[in-house]
Each structure stands twice: as C-alpha cells, then as structure tokens.
N, CA, C and O atoms as CSV, one atom per row, in Angstrom:
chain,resi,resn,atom,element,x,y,z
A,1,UNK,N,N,40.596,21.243,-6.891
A,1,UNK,CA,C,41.261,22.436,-6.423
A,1,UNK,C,C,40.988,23.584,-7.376
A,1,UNK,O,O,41.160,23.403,-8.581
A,2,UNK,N,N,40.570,24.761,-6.909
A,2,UNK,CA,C,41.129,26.429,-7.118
A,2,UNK,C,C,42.117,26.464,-7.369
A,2,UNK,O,O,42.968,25.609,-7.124
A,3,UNK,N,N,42.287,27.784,-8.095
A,3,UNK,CA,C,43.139,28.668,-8.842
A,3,UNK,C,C,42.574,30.212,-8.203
A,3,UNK,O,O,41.373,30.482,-8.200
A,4,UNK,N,N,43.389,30.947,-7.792
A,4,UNK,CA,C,42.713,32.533,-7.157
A,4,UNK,C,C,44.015,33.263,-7.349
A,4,UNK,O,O,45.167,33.065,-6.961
A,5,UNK,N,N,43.472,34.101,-8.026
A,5,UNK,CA,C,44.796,35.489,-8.262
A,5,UNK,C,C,43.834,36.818,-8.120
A,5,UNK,O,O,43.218,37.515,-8.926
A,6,UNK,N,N,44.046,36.822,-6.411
A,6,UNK,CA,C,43.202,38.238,-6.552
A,6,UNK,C,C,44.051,39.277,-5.335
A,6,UNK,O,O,45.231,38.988,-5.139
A,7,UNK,N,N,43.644,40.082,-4.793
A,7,UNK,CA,C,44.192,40.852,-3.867
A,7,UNK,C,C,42.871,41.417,-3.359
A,7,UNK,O,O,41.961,41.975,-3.973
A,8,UNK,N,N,43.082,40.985,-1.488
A,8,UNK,CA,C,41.756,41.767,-1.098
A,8,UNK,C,C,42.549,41.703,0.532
A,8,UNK,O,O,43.713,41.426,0.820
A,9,UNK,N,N,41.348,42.092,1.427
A,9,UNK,CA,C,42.042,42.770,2.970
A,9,UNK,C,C,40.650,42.223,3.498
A,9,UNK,O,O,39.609,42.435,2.877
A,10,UNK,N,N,40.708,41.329,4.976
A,10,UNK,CA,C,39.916,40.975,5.261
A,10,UNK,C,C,40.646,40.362,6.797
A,10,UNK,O,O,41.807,39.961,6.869
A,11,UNK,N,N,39.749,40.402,7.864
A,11,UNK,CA,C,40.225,39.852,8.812
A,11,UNK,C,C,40.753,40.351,10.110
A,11,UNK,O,O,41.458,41.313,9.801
A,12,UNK,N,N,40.778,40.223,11.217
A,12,UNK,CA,C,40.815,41.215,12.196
A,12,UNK,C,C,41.677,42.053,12.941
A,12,UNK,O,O,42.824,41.609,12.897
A,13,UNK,N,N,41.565,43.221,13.693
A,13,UNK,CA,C,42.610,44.259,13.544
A,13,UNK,C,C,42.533,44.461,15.030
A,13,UNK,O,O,41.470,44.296,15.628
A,14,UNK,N,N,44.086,44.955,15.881
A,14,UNK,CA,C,43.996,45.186,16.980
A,14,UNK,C,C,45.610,44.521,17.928
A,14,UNK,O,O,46.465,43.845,17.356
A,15,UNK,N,N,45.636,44.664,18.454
A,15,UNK,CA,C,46.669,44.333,19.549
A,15,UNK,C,C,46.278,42.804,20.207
A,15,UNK,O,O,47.161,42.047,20.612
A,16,UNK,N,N,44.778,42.450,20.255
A,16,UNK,CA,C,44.710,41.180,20.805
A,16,UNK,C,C,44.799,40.154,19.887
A,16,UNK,O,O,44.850,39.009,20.337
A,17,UNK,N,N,44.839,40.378,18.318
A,17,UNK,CA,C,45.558,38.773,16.972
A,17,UNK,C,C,46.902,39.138,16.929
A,17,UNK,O,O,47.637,40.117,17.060
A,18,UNK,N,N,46.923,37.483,16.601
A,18,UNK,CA,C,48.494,37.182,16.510
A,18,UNK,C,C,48.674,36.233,15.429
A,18,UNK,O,O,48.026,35.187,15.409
A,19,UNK,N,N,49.455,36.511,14.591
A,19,UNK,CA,C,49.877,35.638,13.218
A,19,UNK,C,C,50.800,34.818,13.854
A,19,UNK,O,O,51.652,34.963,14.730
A,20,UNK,N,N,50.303,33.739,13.023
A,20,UNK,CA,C,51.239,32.243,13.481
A,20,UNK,C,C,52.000,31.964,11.488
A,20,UNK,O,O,51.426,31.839,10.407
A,21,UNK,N,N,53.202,31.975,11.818
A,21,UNK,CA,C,53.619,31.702,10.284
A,21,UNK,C,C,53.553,30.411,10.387
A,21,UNK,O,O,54.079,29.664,11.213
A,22,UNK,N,N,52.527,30.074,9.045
A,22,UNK,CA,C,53.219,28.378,8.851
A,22,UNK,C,C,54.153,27.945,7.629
A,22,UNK,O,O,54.565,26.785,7.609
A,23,UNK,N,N,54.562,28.984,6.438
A,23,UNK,CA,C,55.690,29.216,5.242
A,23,UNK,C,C,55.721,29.998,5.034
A,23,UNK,O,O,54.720,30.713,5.086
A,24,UNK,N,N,56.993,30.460,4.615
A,24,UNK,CA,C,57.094,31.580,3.625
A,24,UNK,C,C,57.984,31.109,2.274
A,24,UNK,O,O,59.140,30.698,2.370
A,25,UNK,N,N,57.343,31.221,1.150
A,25,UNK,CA,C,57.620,31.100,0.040
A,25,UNK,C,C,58.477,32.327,-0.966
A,25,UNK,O,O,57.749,33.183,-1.469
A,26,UNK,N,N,59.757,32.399,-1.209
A,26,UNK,CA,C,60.114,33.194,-1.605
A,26,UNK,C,C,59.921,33.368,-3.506
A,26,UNK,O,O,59.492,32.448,-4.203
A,27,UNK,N,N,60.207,34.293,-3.877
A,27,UNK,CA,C,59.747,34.897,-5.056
A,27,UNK,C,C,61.005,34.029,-6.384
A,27,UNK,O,O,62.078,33.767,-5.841
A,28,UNK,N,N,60.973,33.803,-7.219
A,28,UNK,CA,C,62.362,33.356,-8.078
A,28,UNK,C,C,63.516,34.421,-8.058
A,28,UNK,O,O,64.626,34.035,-7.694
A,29,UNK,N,N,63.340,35.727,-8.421
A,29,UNK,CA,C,64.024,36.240,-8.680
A,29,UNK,C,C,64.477,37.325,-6.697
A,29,UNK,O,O,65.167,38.331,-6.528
A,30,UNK,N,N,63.746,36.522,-5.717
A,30,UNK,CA,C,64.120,36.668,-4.502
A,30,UNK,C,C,64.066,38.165,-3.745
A,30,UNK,O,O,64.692,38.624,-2.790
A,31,UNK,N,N,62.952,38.746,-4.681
A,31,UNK,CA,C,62.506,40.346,-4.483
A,31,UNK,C,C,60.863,40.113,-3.577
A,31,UNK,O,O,60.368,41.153,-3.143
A,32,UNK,N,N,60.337,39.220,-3.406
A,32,UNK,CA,C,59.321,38.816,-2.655
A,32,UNK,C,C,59.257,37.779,-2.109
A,32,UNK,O,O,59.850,36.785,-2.529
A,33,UNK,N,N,58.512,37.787,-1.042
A,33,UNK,CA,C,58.153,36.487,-0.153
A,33,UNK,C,C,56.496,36.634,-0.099
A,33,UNK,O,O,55.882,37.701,-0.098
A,34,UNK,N,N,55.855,35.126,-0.049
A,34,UNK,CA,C,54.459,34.835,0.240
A,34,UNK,C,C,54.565,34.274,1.470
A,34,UNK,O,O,55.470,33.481,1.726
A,35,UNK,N,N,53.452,34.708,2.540
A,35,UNK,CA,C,53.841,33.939,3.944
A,35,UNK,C,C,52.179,33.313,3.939
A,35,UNK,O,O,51.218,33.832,3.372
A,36,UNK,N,N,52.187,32.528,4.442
A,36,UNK,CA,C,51.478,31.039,4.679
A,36,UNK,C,C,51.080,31.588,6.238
A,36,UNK,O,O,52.093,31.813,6.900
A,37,UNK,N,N,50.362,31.735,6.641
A,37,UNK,CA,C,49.468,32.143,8.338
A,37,UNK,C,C,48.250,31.778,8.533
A,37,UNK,O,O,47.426,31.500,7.662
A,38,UNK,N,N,48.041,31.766,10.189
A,38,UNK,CA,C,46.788,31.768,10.628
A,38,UNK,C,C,47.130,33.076,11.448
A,38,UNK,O,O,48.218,33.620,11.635
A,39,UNK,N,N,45.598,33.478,11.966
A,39,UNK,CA,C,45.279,34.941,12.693
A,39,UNK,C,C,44.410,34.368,13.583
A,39,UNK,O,O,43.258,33.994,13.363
A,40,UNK,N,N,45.141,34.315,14.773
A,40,UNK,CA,C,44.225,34.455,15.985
A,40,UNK,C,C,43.731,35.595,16.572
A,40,UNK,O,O,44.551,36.491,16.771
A,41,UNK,N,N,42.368,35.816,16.962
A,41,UNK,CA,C,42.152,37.285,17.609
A,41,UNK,C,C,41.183,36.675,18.577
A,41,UNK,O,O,40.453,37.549,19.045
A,42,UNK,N,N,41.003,35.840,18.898
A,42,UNK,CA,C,40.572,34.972,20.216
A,42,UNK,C,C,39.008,34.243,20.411
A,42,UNK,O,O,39.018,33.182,19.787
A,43,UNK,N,N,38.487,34.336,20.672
A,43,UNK,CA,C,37.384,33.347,20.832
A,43,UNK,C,C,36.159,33.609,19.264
A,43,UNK,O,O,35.366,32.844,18.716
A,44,UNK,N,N,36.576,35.141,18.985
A,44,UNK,CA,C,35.258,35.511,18.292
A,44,UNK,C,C,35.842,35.019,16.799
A,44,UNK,O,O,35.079,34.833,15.851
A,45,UNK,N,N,36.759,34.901,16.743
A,45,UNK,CA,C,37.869,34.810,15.059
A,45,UNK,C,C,37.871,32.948,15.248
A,45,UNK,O,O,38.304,32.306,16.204
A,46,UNK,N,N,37.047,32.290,13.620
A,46,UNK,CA,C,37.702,30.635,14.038
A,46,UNK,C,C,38.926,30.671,13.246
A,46,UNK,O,O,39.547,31.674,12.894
A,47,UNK,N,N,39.353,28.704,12.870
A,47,UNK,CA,C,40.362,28.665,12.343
A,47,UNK,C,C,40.673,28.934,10.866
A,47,UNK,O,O,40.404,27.977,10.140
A,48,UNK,N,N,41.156,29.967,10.277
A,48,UNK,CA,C,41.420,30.654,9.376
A,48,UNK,C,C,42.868,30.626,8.862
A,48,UNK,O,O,43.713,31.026,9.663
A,49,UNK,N,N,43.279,30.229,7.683
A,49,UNK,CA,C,44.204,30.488,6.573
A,49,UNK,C,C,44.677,31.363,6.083
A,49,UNK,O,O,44.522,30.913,4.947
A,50,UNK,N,N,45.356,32.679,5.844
A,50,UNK,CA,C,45.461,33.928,5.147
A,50,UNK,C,C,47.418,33.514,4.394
A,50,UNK,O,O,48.406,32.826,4.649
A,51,UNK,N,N,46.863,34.614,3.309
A,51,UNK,CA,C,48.614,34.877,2.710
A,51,UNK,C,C,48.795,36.096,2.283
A,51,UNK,O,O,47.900,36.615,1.616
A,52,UNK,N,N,49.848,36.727,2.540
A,52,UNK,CA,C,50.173,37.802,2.348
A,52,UNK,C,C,51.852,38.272,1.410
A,52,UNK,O,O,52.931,37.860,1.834
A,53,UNK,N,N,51.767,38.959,0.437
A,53,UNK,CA,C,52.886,38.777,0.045
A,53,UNK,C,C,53.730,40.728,0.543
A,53,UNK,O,O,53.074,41.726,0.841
A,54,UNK,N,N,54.988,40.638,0.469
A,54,UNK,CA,C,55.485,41.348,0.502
A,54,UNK,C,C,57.107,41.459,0.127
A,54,UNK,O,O,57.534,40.480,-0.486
A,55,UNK,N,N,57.670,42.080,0.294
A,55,UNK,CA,C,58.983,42.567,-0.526
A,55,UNK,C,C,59.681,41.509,0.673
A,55,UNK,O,O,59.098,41.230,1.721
A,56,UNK,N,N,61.040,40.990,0.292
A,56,UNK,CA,C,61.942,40.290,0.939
A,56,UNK,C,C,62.601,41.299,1.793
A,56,UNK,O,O,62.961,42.380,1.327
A,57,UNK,N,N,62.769,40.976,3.031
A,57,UNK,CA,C,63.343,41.528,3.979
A,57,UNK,C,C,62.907,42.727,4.741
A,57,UNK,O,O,63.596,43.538,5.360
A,58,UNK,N,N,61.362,42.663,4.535
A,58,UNK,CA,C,60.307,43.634,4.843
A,58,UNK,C,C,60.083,43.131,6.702
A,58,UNK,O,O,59.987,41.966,7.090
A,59,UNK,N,N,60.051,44.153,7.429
A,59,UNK,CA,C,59.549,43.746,8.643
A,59,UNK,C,C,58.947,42.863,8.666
A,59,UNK,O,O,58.708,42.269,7.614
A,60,UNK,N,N,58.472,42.434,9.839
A,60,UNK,CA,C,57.740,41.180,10.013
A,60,UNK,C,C,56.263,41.064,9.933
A,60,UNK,O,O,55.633,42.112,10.078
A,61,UNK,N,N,55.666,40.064,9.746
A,61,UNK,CA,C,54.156,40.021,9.115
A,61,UNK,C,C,53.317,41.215,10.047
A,61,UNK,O,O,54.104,41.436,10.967
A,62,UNK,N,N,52.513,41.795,10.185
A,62,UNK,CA,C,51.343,42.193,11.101
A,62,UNK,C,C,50.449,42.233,9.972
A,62,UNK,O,O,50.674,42.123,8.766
A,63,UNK,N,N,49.108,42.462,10.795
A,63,UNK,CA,C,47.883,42.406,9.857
A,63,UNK,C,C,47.272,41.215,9.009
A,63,UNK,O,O,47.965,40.236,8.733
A,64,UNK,N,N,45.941,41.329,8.602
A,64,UNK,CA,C,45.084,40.570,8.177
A,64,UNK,C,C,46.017,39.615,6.896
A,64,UNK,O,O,47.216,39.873,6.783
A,65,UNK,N,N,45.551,38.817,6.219
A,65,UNK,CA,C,46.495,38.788,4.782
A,65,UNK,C,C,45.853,39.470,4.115
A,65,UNK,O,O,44.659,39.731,4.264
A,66,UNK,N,N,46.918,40.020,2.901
A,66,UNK,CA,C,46.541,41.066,1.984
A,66,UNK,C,C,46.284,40.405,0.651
A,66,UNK,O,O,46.174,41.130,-0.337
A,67,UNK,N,N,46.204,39.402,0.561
A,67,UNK,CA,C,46.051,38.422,-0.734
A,67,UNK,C,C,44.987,37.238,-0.660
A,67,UNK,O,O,44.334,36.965,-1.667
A,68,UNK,N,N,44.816,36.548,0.506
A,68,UNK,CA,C,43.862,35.542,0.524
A,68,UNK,C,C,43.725,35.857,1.874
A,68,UNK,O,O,44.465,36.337,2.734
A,69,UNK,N,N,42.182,35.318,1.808
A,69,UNK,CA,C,41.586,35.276,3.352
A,69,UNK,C,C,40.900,34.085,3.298
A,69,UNK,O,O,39.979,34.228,2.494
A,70,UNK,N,N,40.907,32.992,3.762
A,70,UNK,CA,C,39.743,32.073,3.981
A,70,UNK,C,C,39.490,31.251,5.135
A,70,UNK,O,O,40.524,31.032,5.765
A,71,UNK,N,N,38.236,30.613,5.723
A,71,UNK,CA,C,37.929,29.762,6.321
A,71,UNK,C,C,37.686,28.542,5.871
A,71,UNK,O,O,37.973,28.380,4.685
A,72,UNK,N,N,36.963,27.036,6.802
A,72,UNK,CA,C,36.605,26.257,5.537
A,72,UNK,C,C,35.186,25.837,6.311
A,72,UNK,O,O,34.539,24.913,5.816
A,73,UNK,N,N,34.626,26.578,7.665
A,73,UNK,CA,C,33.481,26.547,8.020
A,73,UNK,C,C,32.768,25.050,7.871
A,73,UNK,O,O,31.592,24.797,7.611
A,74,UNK,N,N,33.767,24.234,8.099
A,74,UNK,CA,C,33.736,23.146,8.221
A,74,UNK,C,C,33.695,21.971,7.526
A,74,UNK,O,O,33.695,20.764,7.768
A,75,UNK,N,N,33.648,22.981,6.230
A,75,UNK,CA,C,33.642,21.687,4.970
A,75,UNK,C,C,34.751,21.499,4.344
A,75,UNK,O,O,34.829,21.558,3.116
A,76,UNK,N,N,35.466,21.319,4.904
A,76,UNK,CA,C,37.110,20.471,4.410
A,76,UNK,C,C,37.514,20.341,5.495
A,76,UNK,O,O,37.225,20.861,6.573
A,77,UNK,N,N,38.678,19.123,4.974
A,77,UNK,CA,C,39.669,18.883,5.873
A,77,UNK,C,C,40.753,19.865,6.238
A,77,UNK,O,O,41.504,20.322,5.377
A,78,UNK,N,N,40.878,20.350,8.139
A,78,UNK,CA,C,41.557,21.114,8.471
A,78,UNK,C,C,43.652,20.715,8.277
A,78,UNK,O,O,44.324,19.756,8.656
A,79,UNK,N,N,44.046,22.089,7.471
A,79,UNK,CA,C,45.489,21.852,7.905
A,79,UNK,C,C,45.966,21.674,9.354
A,79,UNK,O,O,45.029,21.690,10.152
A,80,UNK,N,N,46.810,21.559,9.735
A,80,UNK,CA,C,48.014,21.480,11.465
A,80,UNK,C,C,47.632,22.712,12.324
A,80,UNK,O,O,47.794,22.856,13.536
A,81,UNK,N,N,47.095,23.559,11.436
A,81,UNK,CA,C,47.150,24.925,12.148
A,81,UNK,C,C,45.569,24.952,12.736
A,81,UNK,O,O,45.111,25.646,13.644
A,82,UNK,N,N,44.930,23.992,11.927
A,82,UNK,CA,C,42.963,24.299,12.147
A,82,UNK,C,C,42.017,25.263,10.943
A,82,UNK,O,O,40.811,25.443,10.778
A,83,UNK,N,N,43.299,25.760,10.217
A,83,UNK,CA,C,42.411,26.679,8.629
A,83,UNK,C,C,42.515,25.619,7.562
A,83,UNK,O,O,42.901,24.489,7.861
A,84,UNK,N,N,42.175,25.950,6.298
A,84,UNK,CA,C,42.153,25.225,5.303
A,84,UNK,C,C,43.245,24.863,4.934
A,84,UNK,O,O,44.035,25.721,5.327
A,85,UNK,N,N,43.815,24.020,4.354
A,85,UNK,CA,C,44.689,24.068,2.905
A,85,UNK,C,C,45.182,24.678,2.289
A,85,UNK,O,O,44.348,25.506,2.653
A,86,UNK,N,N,46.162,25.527,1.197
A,86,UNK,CA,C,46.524,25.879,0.503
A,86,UNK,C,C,47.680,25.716,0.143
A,86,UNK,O,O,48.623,25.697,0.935
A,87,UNK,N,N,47.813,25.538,-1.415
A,87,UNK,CA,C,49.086,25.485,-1.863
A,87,UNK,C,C,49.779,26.629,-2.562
A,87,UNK,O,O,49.117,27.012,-3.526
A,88,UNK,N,N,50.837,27.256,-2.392
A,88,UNK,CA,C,50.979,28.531,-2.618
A,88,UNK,C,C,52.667,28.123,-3.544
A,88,UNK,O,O,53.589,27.537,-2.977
A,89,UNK,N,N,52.714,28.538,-4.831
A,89,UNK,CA,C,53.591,28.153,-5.683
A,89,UNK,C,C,53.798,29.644,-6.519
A,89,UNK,O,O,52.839,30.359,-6.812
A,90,UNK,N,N,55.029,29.934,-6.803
A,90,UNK,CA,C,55.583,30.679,-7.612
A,90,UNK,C,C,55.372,30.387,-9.085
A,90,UNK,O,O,55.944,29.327,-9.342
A,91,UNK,N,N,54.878,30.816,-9.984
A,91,UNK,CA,C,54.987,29.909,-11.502
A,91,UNK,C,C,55.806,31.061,-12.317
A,91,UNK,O,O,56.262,30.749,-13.417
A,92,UNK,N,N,55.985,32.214,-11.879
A,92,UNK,CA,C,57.054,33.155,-12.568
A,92,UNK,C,C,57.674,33.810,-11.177
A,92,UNK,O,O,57.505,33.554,-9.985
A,93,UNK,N,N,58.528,34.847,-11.950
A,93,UNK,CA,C,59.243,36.224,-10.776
A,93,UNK,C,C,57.988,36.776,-10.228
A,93,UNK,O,O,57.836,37.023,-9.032
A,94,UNK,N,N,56.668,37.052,-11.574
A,94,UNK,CA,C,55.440,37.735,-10.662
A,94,UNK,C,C,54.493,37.178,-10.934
A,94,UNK,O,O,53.792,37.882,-11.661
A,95,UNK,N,N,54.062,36.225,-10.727
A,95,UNK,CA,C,52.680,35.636,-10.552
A,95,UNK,C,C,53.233,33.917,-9.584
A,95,UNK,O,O,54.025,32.980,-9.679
A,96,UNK,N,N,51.773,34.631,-8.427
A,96,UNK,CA,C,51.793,33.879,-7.707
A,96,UNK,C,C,50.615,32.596,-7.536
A,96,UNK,O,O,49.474,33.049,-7.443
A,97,UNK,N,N,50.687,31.290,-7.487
A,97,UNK,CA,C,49.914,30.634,-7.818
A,97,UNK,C,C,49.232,30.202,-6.715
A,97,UNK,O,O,50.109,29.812,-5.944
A,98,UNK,N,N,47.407,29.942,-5.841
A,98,UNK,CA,C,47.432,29.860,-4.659
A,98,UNK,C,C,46.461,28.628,-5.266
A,98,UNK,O,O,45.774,28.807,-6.272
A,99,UNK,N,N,46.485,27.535,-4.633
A,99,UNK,CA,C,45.603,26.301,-4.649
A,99,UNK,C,C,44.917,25.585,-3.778
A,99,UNK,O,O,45.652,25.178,-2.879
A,100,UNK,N,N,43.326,25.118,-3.622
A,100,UNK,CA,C,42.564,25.516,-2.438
A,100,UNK,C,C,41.279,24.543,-3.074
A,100,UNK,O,O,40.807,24.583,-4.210
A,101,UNK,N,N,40.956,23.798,-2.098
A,101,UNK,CA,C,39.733,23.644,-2.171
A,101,UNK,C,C,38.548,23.953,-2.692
A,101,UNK,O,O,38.364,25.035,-2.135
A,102,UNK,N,N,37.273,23.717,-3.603
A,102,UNK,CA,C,36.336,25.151,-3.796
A,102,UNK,C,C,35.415,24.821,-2.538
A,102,UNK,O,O,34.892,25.884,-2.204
A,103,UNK,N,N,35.034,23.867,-1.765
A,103,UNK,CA,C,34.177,24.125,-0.413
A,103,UNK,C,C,34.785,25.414,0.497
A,103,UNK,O,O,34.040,26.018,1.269
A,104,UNK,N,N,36.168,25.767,0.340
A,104,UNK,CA,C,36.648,26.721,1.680
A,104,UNK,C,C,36.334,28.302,1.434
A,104,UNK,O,O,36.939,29.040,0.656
A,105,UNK,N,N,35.371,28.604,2.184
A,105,UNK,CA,C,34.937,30.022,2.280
A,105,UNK,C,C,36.409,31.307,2.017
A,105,UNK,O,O,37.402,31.439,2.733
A,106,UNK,N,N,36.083,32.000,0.888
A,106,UNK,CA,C,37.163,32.600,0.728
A,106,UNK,C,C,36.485,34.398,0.956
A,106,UNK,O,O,35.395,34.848,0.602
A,107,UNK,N,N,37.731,35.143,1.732
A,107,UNK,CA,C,36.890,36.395,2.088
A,107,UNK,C,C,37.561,37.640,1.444
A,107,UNK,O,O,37.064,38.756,1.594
C-alpha cells in the first residue's frame, strides 16, 4: 500500500454524474469530513474511487473529488462499488491519511 497527501481536481462535470457515497470519515476535532465516492457520468466514465474533504455540515457532495481521483484499470481488486480500494484515516485534527494500492491509476 500507498501513502498520498496531495490535493488535485479531476473527473467529470455536468448534470448527467452522480456521486454515490460509500463513507464519510469525520475529522477528530469534528470541523471536517472526508467522503469516500464513486462518480458515475455514464457509459464514457469507468469504475472510479474519488475523496473529497470538506468542512462538517457543508452541503452535500457535488463534483469530481477534490483530493484523490483514481481508477484501477484493471489491475486490482475492485471495492462493492467497482473503483479501487482505499483506506482513508485521520492521524491528526489536520492530516489526512489515504491508503491504496500502487497498481491503481491515480489522477
């Protein structure tokens, strides 16, 4: 397994994707949440993983994730949802820990 602490924007935009939450991980000190998703945008988008963090009690997810993007283009074993894996852990109030495969295409 990976280790990734980065922030990037990737993934598709429009009225026809739809985020499927599969966790949301809240922050220690309970000022953030990490949400755990896939993004469907329909035949042309495959099965994909994203996380996005934002402030607790922030509207509800829309958009790409703003923190991880990945596929695993077939070289790993798929999570429930059909994207990769990841383990997404708090190790302070601000740093967020994401854990991953290194075969899964990260975008």
């Amino acid at each position: 397994m990976t280790a990734l602490a980065t922030v990037g924007s990737a993934g598709c935009y429009g009225p026809a994707c739809e985020n499927a939450v599969v966790t949301s991980i809240e922050s220690p000190d309970g000022s953030h949440v990490a949400v755990v998703f896939s993004r469907n945008c329909g035949a042309t988008v495959g099965f994909n993983t994203q996380v996005s963090l934002g402030a607790s009690g922030a509207r509800p997810l829309e958009g790409p994730g703003n923190v991880w993007v990945a596929d695993d283009s077939g070289a790993t074993e798929k999570a429930s949802w059909g994207g990769p894996q990841v383990a997404v852990t708090w190790v302070s109030r601000d740093t967020l820990e994401l854990r991953y495969r290194a075969a899964v295409r990260v975008f």
